[in-house]
LOLUMSE-252728 format. One line per field, with one value per residue (C-alpha): x, y, z; residue number from 1. Coordinates in Angstrom, 2 decimals, m for minus. Example, Ala and Ser with C-alpha at 12.3 -4.5 7.8 and 13.67 -1.06 7.14 Angstrom:
<rs>
px = [12.30:13.67]
py = [m4.50:m1.06]
pz = [7.80:7.14]
num = [1:2]
</rs>
This chain:
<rs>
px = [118.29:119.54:123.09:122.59:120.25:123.43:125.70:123.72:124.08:127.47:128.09:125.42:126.53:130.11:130.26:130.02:129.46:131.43:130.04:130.24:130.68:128.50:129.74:129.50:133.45:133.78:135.01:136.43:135.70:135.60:133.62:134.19:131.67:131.64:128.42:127.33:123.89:121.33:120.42:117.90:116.08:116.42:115.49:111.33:111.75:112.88:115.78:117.88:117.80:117.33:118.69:121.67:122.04:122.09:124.24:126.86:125.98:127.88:130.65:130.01:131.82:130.51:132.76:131.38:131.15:134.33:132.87:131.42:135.40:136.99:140.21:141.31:141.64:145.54:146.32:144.69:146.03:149.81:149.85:148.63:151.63:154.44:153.06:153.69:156.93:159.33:159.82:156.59:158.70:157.09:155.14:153.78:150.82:150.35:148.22:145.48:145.35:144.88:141.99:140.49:140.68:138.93:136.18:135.08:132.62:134.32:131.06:133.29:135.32:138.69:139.76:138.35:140.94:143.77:142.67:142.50:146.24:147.62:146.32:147.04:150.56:150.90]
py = [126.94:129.48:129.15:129.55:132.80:133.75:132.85:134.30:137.54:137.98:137.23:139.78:142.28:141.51:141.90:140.00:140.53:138.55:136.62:138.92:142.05:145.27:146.11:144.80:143.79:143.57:140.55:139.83:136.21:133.58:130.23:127.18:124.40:120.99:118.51:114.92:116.34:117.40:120.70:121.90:119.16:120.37:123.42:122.91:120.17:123.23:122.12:124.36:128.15:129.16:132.23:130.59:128.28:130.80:132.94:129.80:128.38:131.34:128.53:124.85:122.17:119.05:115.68:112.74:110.01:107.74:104.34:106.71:107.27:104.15:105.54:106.95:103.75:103.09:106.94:106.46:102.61:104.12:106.68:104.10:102.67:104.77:105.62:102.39:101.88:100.36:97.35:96.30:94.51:94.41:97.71:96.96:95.15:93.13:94.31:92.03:93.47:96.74:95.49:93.61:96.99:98.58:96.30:96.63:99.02:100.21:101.16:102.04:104.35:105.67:104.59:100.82:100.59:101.99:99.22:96.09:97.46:97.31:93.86:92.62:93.29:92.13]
pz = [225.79:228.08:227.67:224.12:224.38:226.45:223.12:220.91:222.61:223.00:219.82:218.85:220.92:221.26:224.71:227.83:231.44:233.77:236.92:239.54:237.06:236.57:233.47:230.28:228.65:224.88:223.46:219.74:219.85:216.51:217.32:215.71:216.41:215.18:215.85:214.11:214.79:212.20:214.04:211.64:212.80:216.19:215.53:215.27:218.34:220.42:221.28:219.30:218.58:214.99:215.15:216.94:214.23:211.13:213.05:213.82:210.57:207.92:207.08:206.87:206.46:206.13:206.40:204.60:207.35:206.81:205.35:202.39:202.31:201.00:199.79:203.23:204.87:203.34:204.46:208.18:208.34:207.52:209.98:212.46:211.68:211.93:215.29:216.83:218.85:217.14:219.53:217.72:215.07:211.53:211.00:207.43:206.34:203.07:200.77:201.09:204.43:203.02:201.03:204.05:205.81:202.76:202.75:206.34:207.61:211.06:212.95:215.63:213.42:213.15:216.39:215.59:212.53:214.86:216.87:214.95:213.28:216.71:217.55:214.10:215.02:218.78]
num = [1:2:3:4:5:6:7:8:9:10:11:12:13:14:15:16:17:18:19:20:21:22:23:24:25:26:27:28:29:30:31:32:33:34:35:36:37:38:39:40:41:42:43:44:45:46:47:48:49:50:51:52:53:54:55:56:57:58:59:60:61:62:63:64:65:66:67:68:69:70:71:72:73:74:75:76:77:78:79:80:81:82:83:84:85:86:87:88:89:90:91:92:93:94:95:96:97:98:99:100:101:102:103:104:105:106:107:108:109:110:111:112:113:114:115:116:117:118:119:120:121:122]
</rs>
């Protein structure tokens, strides 16, 4: 909580004071933040400062989690491919392939379907 008193007031105050400084330094600083957390659900646990929050919070963006995202397995699963070294022989999958890949879950994520498309092709 103190660090982000700290943040808040820079970014109030646009200025800092460095370790070891007596004077305050201005600062023209943008922050972009990413979390998977709900915050405003930190917020009443005390975890998380409100003001911190609408202040950090003018722009959202907010990413769907990828298995609500069917349609970018193809797109993710091609790049995947044209990244592997060539010495890896074929670099294509069939297309029931594809749809096995759309039909799974990946709890582990984008880097568990890079995974399973560079064993599938060992």
């Amino acid at each position: 909580m103190l660090l982000q008193a700290k943040l808040l007031r820079a970014l109030e105050e646009k200025k800092i004071r460095p370790v070891g400084g007596t004077h305050p330094k201005p600062i023209n600083i943008r922050i972009i933040a990413a979390t998977n957390a709900d915050l405003l659900f930190w917020i009443p646990a005390g975890t998380f400062r409100r003001y911190l929050y609408f202040r950090l919070a003018c722009f959202l963006i907010t990413t769907p989690p990828r298995r609500n995202r069917k349609e970018d397995i193809a797109l993710l699963a091609e790049h995947f491919l044209n990244q592997l070294p060539a010495d890896m022989g074929q670099k294509e999958l069939s297309q029931r392939a594809f749809t096995a890949l759309e039909n799974d879950d990946f709890p582990g994520n984008v880097r568990e379907l890079k995974n399973i498309i560079e064993r599938a092709l060992l």
